[in-house]
Jmol script that loads the backbone (N, CA, C; Angstrom):
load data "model"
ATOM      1  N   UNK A   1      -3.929 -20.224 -40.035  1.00  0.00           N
ATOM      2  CA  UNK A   1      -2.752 -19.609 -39.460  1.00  0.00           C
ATOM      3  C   UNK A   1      -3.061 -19.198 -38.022  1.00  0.00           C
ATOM      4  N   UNK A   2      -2.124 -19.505 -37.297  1.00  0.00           N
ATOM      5  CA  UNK A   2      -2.289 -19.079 -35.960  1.00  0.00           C
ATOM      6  C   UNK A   2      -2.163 -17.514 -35.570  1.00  0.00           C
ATOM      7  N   UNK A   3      -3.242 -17.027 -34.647  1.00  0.00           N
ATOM      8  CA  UNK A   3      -2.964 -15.922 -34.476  1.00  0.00           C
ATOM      9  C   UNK A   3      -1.811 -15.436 -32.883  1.00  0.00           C
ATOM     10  N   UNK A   4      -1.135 -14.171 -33.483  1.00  0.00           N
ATOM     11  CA  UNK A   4       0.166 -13.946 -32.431  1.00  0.00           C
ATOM     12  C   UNK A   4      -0.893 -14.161 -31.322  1.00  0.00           C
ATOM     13  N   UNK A   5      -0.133 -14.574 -29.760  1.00  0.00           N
ATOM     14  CA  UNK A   5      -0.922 -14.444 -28.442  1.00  0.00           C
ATOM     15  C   UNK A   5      -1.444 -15.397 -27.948  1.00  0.00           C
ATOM     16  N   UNK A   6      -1.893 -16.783 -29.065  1.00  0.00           N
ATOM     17  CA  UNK A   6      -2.961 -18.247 -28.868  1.00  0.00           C
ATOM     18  C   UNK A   6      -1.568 -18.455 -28.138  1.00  0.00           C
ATOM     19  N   UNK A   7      -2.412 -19.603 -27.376  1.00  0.00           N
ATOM     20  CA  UNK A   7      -1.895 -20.455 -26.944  1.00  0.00           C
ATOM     21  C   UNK A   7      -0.843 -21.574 -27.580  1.00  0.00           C
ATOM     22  N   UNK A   8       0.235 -21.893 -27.314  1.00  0.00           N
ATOM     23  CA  UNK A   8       1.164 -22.662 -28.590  1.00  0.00           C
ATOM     24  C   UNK A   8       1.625 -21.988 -29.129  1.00  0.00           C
ATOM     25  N   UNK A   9       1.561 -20.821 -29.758  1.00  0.00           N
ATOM     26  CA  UNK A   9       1.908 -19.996 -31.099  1.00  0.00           C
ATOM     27  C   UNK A   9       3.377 -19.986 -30.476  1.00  0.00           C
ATOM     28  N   UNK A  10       4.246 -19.653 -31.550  1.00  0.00           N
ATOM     29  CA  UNK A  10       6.037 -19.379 -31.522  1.00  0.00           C
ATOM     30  C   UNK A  10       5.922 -18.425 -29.822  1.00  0.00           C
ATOM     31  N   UNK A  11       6.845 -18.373 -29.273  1.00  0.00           N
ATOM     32  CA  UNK A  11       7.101 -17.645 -27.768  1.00  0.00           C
ATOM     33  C   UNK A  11       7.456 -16.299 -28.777  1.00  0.00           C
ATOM     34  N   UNK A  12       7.837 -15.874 -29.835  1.00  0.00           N
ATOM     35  CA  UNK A  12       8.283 -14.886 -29.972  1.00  0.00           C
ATOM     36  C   UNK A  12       6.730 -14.275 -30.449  1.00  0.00           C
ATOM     37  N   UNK A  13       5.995 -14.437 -30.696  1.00  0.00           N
ATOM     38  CA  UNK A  13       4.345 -14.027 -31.265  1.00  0.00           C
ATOM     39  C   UNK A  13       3.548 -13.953 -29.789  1.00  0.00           C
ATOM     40  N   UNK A  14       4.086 -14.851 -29.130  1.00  0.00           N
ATOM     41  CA  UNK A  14       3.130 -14.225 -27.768  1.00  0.00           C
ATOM     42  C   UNK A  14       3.302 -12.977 -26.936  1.00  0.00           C
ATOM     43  N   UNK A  15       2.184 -12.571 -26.113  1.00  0.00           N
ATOM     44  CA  UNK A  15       1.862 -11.103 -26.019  1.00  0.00           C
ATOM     45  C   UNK A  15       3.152 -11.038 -24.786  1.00  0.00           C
ATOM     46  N   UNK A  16       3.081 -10.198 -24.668  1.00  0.00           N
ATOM     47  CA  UNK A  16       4.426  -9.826 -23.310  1.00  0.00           C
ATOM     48  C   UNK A  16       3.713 -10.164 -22.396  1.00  0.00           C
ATOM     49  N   UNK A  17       2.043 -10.009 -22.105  1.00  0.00           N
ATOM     50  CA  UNK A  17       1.956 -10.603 -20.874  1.00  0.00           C
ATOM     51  C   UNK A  17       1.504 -11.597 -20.931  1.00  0.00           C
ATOM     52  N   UNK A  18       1.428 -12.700 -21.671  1.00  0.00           N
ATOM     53  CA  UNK A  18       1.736 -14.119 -21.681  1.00  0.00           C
ATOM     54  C   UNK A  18       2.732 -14.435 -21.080  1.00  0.00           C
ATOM     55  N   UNK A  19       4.001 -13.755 -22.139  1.00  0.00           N
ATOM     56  CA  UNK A  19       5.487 -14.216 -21.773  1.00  0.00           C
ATOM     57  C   UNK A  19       5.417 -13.687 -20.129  1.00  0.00           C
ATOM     58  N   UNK A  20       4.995 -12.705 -19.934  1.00  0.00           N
ATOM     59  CA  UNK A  20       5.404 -12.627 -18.441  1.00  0.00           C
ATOM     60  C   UNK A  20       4.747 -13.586 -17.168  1.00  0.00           C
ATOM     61  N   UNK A  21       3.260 -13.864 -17.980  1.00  0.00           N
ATOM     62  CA  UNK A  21       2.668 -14.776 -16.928  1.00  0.00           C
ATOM     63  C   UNK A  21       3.162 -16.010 -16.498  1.00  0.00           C
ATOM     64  N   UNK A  22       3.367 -16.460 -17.952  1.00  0.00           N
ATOM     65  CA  UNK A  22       4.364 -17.863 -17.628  1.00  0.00           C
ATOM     66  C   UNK A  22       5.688 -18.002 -16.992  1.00  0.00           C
ATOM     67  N   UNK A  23       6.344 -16.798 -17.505  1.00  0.00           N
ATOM     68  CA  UNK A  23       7.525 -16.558 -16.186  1.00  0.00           C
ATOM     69  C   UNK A  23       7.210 -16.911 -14.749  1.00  0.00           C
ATOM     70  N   UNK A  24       5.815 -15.891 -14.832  1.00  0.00           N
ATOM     71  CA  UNK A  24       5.683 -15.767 -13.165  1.00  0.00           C
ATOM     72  C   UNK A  24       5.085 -17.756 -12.316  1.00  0.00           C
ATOM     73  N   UNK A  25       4.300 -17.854 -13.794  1.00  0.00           N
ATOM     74  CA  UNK A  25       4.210 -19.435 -13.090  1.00  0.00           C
ATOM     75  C   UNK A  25       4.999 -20.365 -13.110  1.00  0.00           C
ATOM     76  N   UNK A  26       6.249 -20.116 -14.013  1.00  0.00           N
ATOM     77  CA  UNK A  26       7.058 -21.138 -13.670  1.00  0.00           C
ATOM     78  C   UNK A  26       8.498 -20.657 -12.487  1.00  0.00           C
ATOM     79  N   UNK A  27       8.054 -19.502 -12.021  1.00  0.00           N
ATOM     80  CA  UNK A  27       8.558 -19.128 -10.737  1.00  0.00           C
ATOM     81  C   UNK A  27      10.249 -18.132 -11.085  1.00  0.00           C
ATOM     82  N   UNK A  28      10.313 -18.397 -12.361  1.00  0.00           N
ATOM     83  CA  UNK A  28      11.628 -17.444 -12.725  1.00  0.00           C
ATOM     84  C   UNK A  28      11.679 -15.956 -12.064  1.00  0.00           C
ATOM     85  N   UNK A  29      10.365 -16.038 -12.262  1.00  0.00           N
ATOM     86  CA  UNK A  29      10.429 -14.092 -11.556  1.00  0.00           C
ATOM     87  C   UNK A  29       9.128 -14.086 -10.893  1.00  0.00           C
ATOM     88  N   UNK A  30       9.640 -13.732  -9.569  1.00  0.00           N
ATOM     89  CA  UNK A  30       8.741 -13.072  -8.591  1.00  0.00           C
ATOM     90  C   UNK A  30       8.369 -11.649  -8.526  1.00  0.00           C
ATOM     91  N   UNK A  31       7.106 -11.036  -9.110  1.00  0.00           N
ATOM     92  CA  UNK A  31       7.184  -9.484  -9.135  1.00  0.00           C
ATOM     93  C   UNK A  31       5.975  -9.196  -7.592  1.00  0.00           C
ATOM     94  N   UNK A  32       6.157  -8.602  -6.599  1.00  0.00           N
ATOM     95  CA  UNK A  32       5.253  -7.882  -5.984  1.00  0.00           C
ATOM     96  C   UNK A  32       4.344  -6.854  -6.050  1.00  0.00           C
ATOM     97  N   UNK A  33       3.187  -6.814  -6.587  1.00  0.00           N
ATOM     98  CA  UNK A  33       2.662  -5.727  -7.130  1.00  0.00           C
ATOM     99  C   UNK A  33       1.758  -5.127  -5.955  1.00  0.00           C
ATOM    100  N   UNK A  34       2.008  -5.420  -4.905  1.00  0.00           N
ATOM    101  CA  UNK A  34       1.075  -4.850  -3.446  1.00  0.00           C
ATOM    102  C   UNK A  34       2.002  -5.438  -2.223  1.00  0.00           C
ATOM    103  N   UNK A  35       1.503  -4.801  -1.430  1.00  0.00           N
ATOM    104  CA  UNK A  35       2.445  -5.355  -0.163  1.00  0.00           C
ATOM    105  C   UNK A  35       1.559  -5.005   0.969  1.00  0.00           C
ATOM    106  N   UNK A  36       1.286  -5.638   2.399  1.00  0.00           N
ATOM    107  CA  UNK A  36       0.738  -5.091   3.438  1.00  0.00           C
ATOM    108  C   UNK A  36       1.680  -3.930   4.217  1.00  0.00           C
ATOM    109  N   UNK A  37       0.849  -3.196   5.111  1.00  0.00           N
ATOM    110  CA  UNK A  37       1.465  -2.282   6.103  1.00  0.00           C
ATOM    111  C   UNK A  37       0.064  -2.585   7.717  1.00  0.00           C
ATOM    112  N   UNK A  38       0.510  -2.143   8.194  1.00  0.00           N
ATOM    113  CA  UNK A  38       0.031  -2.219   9.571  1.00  0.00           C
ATOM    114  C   UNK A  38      -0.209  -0.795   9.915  1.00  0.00           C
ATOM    115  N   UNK A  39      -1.272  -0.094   9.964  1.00  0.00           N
ATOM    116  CA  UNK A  39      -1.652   1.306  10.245  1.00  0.00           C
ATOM    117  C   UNK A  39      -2.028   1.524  11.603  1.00  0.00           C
ATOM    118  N   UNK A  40      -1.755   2.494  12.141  1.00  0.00           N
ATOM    119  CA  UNK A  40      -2.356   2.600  13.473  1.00  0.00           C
ATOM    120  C   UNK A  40      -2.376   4.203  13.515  1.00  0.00           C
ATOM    121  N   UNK A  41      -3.878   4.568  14.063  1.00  0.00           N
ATOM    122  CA  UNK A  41      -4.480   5.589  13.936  1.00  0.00           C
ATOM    123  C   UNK A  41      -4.728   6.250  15.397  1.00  0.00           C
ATOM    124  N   UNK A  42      -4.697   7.376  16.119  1.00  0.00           N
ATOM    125  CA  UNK A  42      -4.944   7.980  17.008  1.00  0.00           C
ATOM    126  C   UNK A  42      -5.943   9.323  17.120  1.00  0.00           C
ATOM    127  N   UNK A  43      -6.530   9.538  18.375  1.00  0.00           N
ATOM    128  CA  UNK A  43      -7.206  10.449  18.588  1.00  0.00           C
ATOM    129  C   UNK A  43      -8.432  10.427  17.456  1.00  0.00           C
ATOM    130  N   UNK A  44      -8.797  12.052  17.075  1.00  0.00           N
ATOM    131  CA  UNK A  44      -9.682  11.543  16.166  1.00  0.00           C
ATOM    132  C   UNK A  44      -9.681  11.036  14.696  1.00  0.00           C
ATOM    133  N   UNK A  45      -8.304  11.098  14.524  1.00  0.00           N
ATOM    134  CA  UNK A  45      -8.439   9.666  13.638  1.00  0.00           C
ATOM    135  C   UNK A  45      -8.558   8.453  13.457  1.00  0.00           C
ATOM    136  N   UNK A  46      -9.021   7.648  14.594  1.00  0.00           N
ATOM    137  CA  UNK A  46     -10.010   6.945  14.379  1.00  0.00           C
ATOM    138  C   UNK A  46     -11.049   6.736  13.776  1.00  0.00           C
ATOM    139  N   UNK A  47     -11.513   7.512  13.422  1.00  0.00           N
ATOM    140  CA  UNK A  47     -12.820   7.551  12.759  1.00  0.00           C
ATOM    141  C   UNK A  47     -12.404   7.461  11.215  1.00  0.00           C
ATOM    142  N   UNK A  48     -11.445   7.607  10.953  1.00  0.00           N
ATOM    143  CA  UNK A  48     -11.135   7.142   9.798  1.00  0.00           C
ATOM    144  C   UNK A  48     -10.717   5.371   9.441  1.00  0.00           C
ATOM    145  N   UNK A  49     -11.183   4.764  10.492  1.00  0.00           N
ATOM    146  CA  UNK A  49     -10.717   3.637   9.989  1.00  0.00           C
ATOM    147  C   UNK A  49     -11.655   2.858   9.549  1.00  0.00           C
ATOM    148  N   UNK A  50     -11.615   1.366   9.002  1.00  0.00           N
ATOM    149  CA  UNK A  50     -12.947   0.734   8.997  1.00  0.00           C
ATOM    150  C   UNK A  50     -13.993   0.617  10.085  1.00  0.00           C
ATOM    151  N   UNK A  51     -14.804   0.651  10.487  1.00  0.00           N
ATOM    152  CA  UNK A  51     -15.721   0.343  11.953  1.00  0.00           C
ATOM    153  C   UNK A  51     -15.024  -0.937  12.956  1.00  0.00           C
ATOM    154  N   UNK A  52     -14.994  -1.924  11.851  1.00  0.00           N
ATOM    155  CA  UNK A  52     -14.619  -3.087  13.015  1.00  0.00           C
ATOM    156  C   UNK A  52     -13.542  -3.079  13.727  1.00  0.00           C
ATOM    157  N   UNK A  53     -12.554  -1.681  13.126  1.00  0.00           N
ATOM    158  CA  UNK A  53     -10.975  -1.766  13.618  1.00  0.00           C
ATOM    159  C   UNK A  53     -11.280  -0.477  14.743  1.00  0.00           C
ATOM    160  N   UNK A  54     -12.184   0.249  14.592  1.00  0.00           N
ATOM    161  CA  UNK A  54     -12.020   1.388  15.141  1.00  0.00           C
ATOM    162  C   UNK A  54     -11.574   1.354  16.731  1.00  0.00           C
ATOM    163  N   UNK A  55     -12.165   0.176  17.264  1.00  0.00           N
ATOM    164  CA  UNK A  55     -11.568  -0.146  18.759  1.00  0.00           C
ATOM    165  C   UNK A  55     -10.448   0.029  19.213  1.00  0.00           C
ATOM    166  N   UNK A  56      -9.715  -0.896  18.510  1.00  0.00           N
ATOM    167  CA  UNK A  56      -8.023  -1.136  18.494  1.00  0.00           C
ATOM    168  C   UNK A  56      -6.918  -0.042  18.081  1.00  0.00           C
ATOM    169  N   UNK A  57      -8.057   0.749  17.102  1.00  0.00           N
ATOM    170  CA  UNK A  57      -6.845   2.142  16.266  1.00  0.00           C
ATOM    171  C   UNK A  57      -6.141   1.765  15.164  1.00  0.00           C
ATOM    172  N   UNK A  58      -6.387   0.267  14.817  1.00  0.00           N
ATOM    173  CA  UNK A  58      -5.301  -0.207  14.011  1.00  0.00           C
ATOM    174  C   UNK A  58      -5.634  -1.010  12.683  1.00  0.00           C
ATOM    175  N   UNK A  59      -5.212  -1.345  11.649  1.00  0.00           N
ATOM    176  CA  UNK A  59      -5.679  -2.148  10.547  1.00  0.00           C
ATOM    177  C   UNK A  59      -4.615  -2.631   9.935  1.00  0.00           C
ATOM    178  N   UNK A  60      -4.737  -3.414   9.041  1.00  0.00           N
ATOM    179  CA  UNK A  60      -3.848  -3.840   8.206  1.00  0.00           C
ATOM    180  C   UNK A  60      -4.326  -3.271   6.898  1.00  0.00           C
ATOM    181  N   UNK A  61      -3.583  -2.634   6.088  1.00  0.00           N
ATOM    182  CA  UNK A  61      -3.879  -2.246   4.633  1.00  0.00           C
ATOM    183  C   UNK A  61      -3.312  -3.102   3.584  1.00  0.00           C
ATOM    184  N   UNK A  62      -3.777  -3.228   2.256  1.00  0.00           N
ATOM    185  CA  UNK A  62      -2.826  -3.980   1.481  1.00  0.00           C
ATOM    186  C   UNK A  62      -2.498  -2.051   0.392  1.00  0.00           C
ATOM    187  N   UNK A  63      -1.416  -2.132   0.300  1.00  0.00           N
ATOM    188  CA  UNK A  63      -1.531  -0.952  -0.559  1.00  0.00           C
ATOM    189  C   UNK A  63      -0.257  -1.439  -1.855  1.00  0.00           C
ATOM    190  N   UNK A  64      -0.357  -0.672  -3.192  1.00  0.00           N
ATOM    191  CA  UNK A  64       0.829  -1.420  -4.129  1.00  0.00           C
ATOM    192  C   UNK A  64       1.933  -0.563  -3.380  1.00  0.00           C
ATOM    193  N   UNK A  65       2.624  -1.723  -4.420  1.00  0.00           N
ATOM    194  CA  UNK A  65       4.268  -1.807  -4.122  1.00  0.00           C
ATOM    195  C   UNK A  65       4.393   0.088  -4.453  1.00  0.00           C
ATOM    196  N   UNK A  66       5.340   0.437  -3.653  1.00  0.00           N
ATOM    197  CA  UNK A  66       5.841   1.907  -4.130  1.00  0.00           C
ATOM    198  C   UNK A  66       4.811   3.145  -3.116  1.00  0.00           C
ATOM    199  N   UNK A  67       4.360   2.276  -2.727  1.00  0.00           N
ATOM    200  CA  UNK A  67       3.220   3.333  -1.900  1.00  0.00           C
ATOM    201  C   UNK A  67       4.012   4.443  -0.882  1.00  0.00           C
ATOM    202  N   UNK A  68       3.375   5.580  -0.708  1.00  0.00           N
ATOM    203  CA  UNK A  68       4.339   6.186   0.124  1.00  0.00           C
ATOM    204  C   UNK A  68       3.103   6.816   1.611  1.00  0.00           C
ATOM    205  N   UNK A  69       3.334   7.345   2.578  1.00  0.00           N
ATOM    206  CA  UNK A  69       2.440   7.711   3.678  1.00  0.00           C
ATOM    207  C   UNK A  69       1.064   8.564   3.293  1.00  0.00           C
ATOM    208  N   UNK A  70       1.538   9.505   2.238  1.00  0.00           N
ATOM    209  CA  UNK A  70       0.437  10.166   2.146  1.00  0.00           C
ATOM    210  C   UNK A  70      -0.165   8.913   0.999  1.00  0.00           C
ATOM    211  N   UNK A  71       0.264   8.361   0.761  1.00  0.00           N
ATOM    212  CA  UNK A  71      -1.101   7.387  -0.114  1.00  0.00           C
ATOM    213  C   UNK A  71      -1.800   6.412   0.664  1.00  0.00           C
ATOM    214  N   UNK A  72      -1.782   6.343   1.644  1.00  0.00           N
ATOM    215  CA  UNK A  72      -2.101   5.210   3.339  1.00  0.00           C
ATOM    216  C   UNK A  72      -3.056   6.550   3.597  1.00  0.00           C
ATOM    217  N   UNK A  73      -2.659   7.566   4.068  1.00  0.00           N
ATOM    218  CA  UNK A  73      -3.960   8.765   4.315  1.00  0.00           C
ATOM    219  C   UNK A  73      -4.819   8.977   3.501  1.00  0.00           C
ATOM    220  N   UNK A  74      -4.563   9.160   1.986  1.00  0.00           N
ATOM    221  CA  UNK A  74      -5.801   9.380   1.348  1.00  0.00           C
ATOM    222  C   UNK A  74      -6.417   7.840   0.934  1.00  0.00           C
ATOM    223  N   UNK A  75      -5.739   6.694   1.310  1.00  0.00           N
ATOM    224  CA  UNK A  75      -6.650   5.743   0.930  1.00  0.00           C
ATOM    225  C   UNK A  75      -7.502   5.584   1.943  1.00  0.00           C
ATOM    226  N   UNK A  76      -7.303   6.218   3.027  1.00  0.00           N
ATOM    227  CA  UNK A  76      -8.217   5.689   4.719  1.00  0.00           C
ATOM    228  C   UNK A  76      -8.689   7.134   4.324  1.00  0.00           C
ATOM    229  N   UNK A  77      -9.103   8.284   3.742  1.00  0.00           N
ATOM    230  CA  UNK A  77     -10.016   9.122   3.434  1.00  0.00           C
ATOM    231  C   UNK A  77     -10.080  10.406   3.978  1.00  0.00           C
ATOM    232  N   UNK A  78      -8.067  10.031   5.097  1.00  0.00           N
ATOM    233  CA  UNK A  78      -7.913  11.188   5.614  1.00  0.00           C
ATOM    234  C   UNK A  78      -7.678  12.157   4.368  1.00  0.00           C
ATOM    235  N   UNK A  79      -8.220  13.806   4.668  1.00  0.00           N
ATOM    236  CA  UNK A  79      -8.187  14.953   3.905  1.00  0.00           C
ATOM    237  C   UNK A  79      -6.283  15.222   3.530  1.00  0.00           C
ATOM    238  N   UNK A  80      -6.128  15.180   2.010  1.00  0.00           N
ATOM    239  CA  UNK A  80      -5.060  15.838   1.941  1.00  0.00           C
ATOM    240  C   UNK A  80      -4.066  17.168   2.902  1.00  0.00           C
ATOM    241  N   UNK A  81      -5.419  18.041   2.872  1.00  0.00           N
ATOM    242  CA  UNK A  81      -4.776  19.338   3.225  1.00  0.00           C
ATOM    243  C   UNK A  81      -4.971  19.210   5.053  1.00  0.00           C
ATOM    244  N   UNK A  82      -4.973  18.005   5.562  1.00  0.00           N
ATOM    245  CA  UNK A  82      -5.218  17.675   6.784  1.00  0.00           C
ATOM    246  C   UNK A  82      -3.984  17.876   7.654  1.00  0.00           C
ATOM    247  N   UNK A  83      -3.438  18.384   8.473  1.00  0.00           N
ATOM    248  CA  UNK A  83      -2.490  18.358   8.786  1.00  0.00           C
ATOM    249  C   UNK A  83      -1.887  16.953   9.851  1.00  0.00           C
ATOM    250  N   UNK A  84      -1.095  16.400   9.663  1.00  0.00           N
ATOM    251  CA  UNK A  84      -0.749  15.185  10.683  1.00  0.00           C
ATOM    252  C   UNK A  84       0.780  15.115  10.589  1.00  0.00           C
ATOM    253  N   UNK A  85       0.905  14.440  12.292  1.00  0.00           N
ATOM    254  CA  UNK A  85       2.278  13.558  12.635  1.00  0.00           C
ATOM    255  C   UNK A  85       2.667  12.232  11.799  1.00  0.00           C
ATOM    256  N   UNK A  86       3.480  11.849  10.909  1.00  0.00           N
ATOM    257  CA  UNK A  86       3.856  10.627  10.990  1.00  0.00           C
ATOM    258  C   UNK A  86       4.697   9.666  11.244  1.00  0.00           C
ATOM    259  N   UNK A  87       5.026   8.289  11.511  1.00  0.00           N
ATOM    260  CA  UNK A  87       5.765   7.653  11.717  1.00  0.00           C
ATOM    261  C   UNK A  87       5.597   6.702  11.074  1.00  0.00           C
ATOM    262  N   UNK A  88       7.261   5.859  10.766  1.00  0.00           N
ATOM    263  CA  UNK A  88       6.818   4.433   9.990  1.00  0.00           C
ATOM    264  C   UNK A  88       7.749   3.718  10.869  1.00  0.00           C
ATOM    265  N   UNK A  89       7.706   2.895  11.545  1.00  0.00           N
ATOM    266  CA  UNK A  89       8.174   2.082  12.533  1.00  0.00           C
ATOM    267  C   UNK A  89       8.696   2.783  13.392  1.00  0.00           C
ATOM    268  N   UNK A  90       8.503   3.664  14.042  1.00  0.00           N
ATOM    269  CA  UNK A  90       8.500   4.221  15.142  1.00  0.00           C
ATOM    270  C   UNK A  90       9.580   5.382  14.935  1.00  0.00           C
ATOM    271  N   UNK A  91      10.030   5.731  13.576  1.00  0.00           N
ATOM    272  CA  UNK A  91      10.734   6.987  13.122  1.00  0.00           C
ATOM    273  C   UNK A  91       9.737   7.612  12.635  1.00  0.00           C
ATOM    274  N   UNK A  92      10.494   9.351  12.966  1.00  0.00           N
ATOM    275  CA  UNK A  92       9.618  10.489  11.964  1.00  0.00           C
ATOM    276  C   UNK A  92       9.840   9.877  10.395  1.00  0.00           C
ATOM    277  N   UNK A  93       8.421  10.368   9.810  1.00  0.00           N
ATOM    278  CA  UNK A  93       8.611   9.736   8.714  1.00  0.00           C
ATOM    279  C   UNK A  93       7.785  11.366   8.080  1.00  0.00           C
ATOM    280  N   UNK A  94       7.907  11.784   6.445  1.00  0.00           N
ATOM    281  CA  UNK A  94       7.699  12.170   5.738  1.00  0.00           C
ATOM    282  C   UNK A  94       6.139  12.311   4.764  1.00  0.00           C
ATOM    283  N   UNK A  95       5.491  12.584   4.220  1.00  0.00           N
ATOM    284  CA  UNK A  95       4.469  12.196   3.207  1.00  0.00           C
ATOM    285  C   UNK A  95       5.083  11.116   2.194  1.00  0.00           C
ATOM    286  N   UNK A  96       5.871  11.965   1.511  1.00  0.00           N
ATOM    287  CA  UNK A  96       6.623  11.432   0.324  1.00  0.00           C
ATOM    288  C   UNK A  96       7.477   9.880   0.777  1.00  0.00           C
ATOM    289  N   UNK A  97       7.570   9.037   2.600  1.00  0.00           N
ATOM    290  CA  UNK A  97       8.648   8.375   2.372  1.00  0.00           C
ATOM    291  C   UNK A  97       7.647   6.761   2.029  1.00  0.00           C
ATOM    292  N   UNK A  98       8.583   6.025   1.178  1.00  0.00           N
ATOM    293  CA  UNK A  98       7.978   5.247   0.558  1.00  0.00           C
ATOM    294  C   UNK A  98       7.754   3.913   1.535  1.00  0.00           C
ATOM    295  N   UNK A  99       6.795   3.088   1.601  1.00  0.00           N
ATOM    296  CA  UNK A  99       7.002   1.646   2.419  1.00  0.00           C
ATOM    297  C   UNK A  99       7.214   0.579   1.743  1.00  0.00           C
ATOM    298  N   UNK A 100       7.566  -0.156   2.622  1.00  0.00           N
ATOM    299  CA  UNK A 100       7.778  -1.553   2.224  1.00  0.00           C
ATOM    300  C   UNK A 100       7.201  -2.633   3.181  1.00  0.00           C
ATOM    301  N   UNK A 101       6.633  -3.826   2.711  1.00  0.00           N
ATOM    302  CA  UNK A 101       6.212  -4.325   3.425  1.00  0.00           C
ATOM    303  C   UNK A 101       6.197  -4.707   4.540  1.00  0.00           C
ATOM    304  N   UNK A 102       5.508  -4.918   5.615  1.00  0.00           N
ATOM    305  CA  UNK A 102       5.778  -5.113   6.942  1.00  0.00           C
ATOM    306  C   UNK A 102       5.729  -3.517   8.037  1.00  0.00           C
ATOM    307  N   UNK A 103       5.846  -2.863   7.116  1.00  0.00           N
ATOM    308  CA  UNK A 103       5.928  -1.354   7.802  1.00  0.00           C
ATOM    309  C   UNK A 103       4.648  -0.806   9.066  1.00  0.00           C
ATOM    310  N   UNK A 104       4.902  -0.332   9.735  1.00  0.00           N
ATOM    311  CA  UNK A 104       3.969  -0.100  10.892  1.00  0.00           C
ATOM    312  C   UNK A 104       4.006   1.364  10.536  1.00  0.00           C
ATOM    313  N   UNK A 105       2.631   2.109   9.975  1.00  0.00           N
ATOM    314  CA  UNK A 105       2.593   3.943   9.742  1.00  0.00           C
ATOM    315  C   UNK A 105       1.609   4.208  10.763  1.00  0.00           C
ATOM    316  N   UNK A 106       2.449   4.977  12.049  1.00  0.00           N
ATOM    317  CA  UNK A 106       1.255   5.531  12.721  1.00  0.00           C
ATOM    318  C   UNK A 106       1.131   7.013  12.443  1.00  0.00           C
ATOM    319  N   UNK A 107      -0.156   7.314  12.382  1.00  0.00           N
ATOM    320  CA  UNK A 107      -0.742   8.550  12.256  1.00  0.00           C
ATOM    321  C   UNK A 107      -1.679   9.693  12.891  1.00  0.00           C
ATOM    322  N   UNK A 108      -1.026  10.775  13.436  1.00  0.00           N
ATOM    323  CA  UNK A 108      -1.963  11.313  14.722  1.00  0.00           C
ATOM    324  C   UNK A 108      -2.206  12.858  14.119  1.00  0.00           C
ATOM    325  N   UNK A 109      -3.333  13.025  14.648  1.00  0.00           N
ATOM    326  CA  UNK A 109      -3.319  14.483  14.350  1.00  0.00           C
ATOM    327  C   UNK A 109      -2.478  15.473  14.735  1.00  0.00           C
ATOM    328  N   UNK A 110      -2.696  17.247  14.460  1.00  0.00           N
ATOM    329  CA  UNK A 110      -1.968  17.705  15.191  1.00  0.00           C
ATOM    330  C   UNK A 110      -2.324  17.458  16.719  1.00  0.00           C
ATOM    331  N   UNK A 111      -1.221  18.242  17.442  1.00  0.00           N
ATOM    332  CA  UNK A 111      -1.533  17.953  18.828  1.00  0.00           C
ATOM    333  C   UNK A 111      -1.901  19.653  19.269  1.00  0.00           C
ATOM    334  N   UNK A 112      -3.122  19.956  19.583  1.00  0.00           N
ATOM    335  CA  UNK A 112      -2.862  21.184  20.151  1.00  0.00           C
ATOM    336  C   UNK A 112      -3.777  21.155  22.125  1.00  0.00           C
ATOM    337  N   UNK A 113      -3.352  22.064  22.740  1.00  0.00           N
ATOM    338  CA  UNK A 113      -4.235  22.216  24.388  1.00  0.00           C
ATOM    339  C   UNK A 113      -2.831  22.755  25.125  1.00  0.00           C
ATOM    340  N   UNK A 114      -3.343  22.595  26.251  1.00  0.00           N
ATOM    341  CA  UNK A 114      -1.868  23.296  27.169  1.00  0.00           C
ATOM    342  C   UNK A 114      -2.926  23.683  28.171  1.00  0.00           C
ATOM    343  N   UNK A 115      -2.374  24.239  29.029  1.00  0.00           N
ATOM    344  CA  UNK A 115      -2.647  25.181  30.340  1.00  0.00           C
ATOM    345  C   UNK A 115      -2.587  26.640  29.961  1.00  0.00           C
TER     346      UNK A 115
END
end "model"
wireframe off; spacefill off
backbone 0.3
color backbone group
């Protein structure tokens, strides 16, 4: 007897993520489970980036789908309780606001000095 999940077995005995894989290879459904963003870092946050980017200020991240700004900071190792500016394509942007691919999050510290 075949067990539910083999290969061949009835479509109704296979595992859901069978059924879903084969969806996805026969192209019925496209799911995105990550997406890139384009980060760009200032002042001394730089030093939070990888080394080879640190020149430029800038990286490309892959982060999953649903990601929001503060999950781009704590994945680059900036401190939660850190205080920062953000932007996501050149609007004020939020912790909580979510991206979508293609998104540009720049991130600066506070700004403090004066005369």
């Amino acid at each position: 007897m075949e067990r539910s999940g083999e290969a061949g077995g009835h479509p109704s005995r296979r595992s859901l993520a069978d059924r879903r894989g084969a969806a996805l290879r026969r192209g019925r459904r496209r799911v995105r489970r990550s997406l890139i963003v384009e980060v760009r870092l200032f002042a001394t946050f730089t030093s939070y980036l990888p080394p080879r980017d640190r020149a430029t200020g800038a990286t490309a991240l892959d982060v999953p789908a649903g990601a929001t700004v503060d999950d781009v900071a704590v994945r680059l190792g900036i401190p939660e309780a850190m205080a920062r500016v953000a932007l996501v394509n050149g609007e004020d942007a939020g912790p909580e606001r979510h991206l979508s691919a293609g998104d540009v999050v720049t991130l600066f510290p506070p700004l403090m000095g004066g005369v």
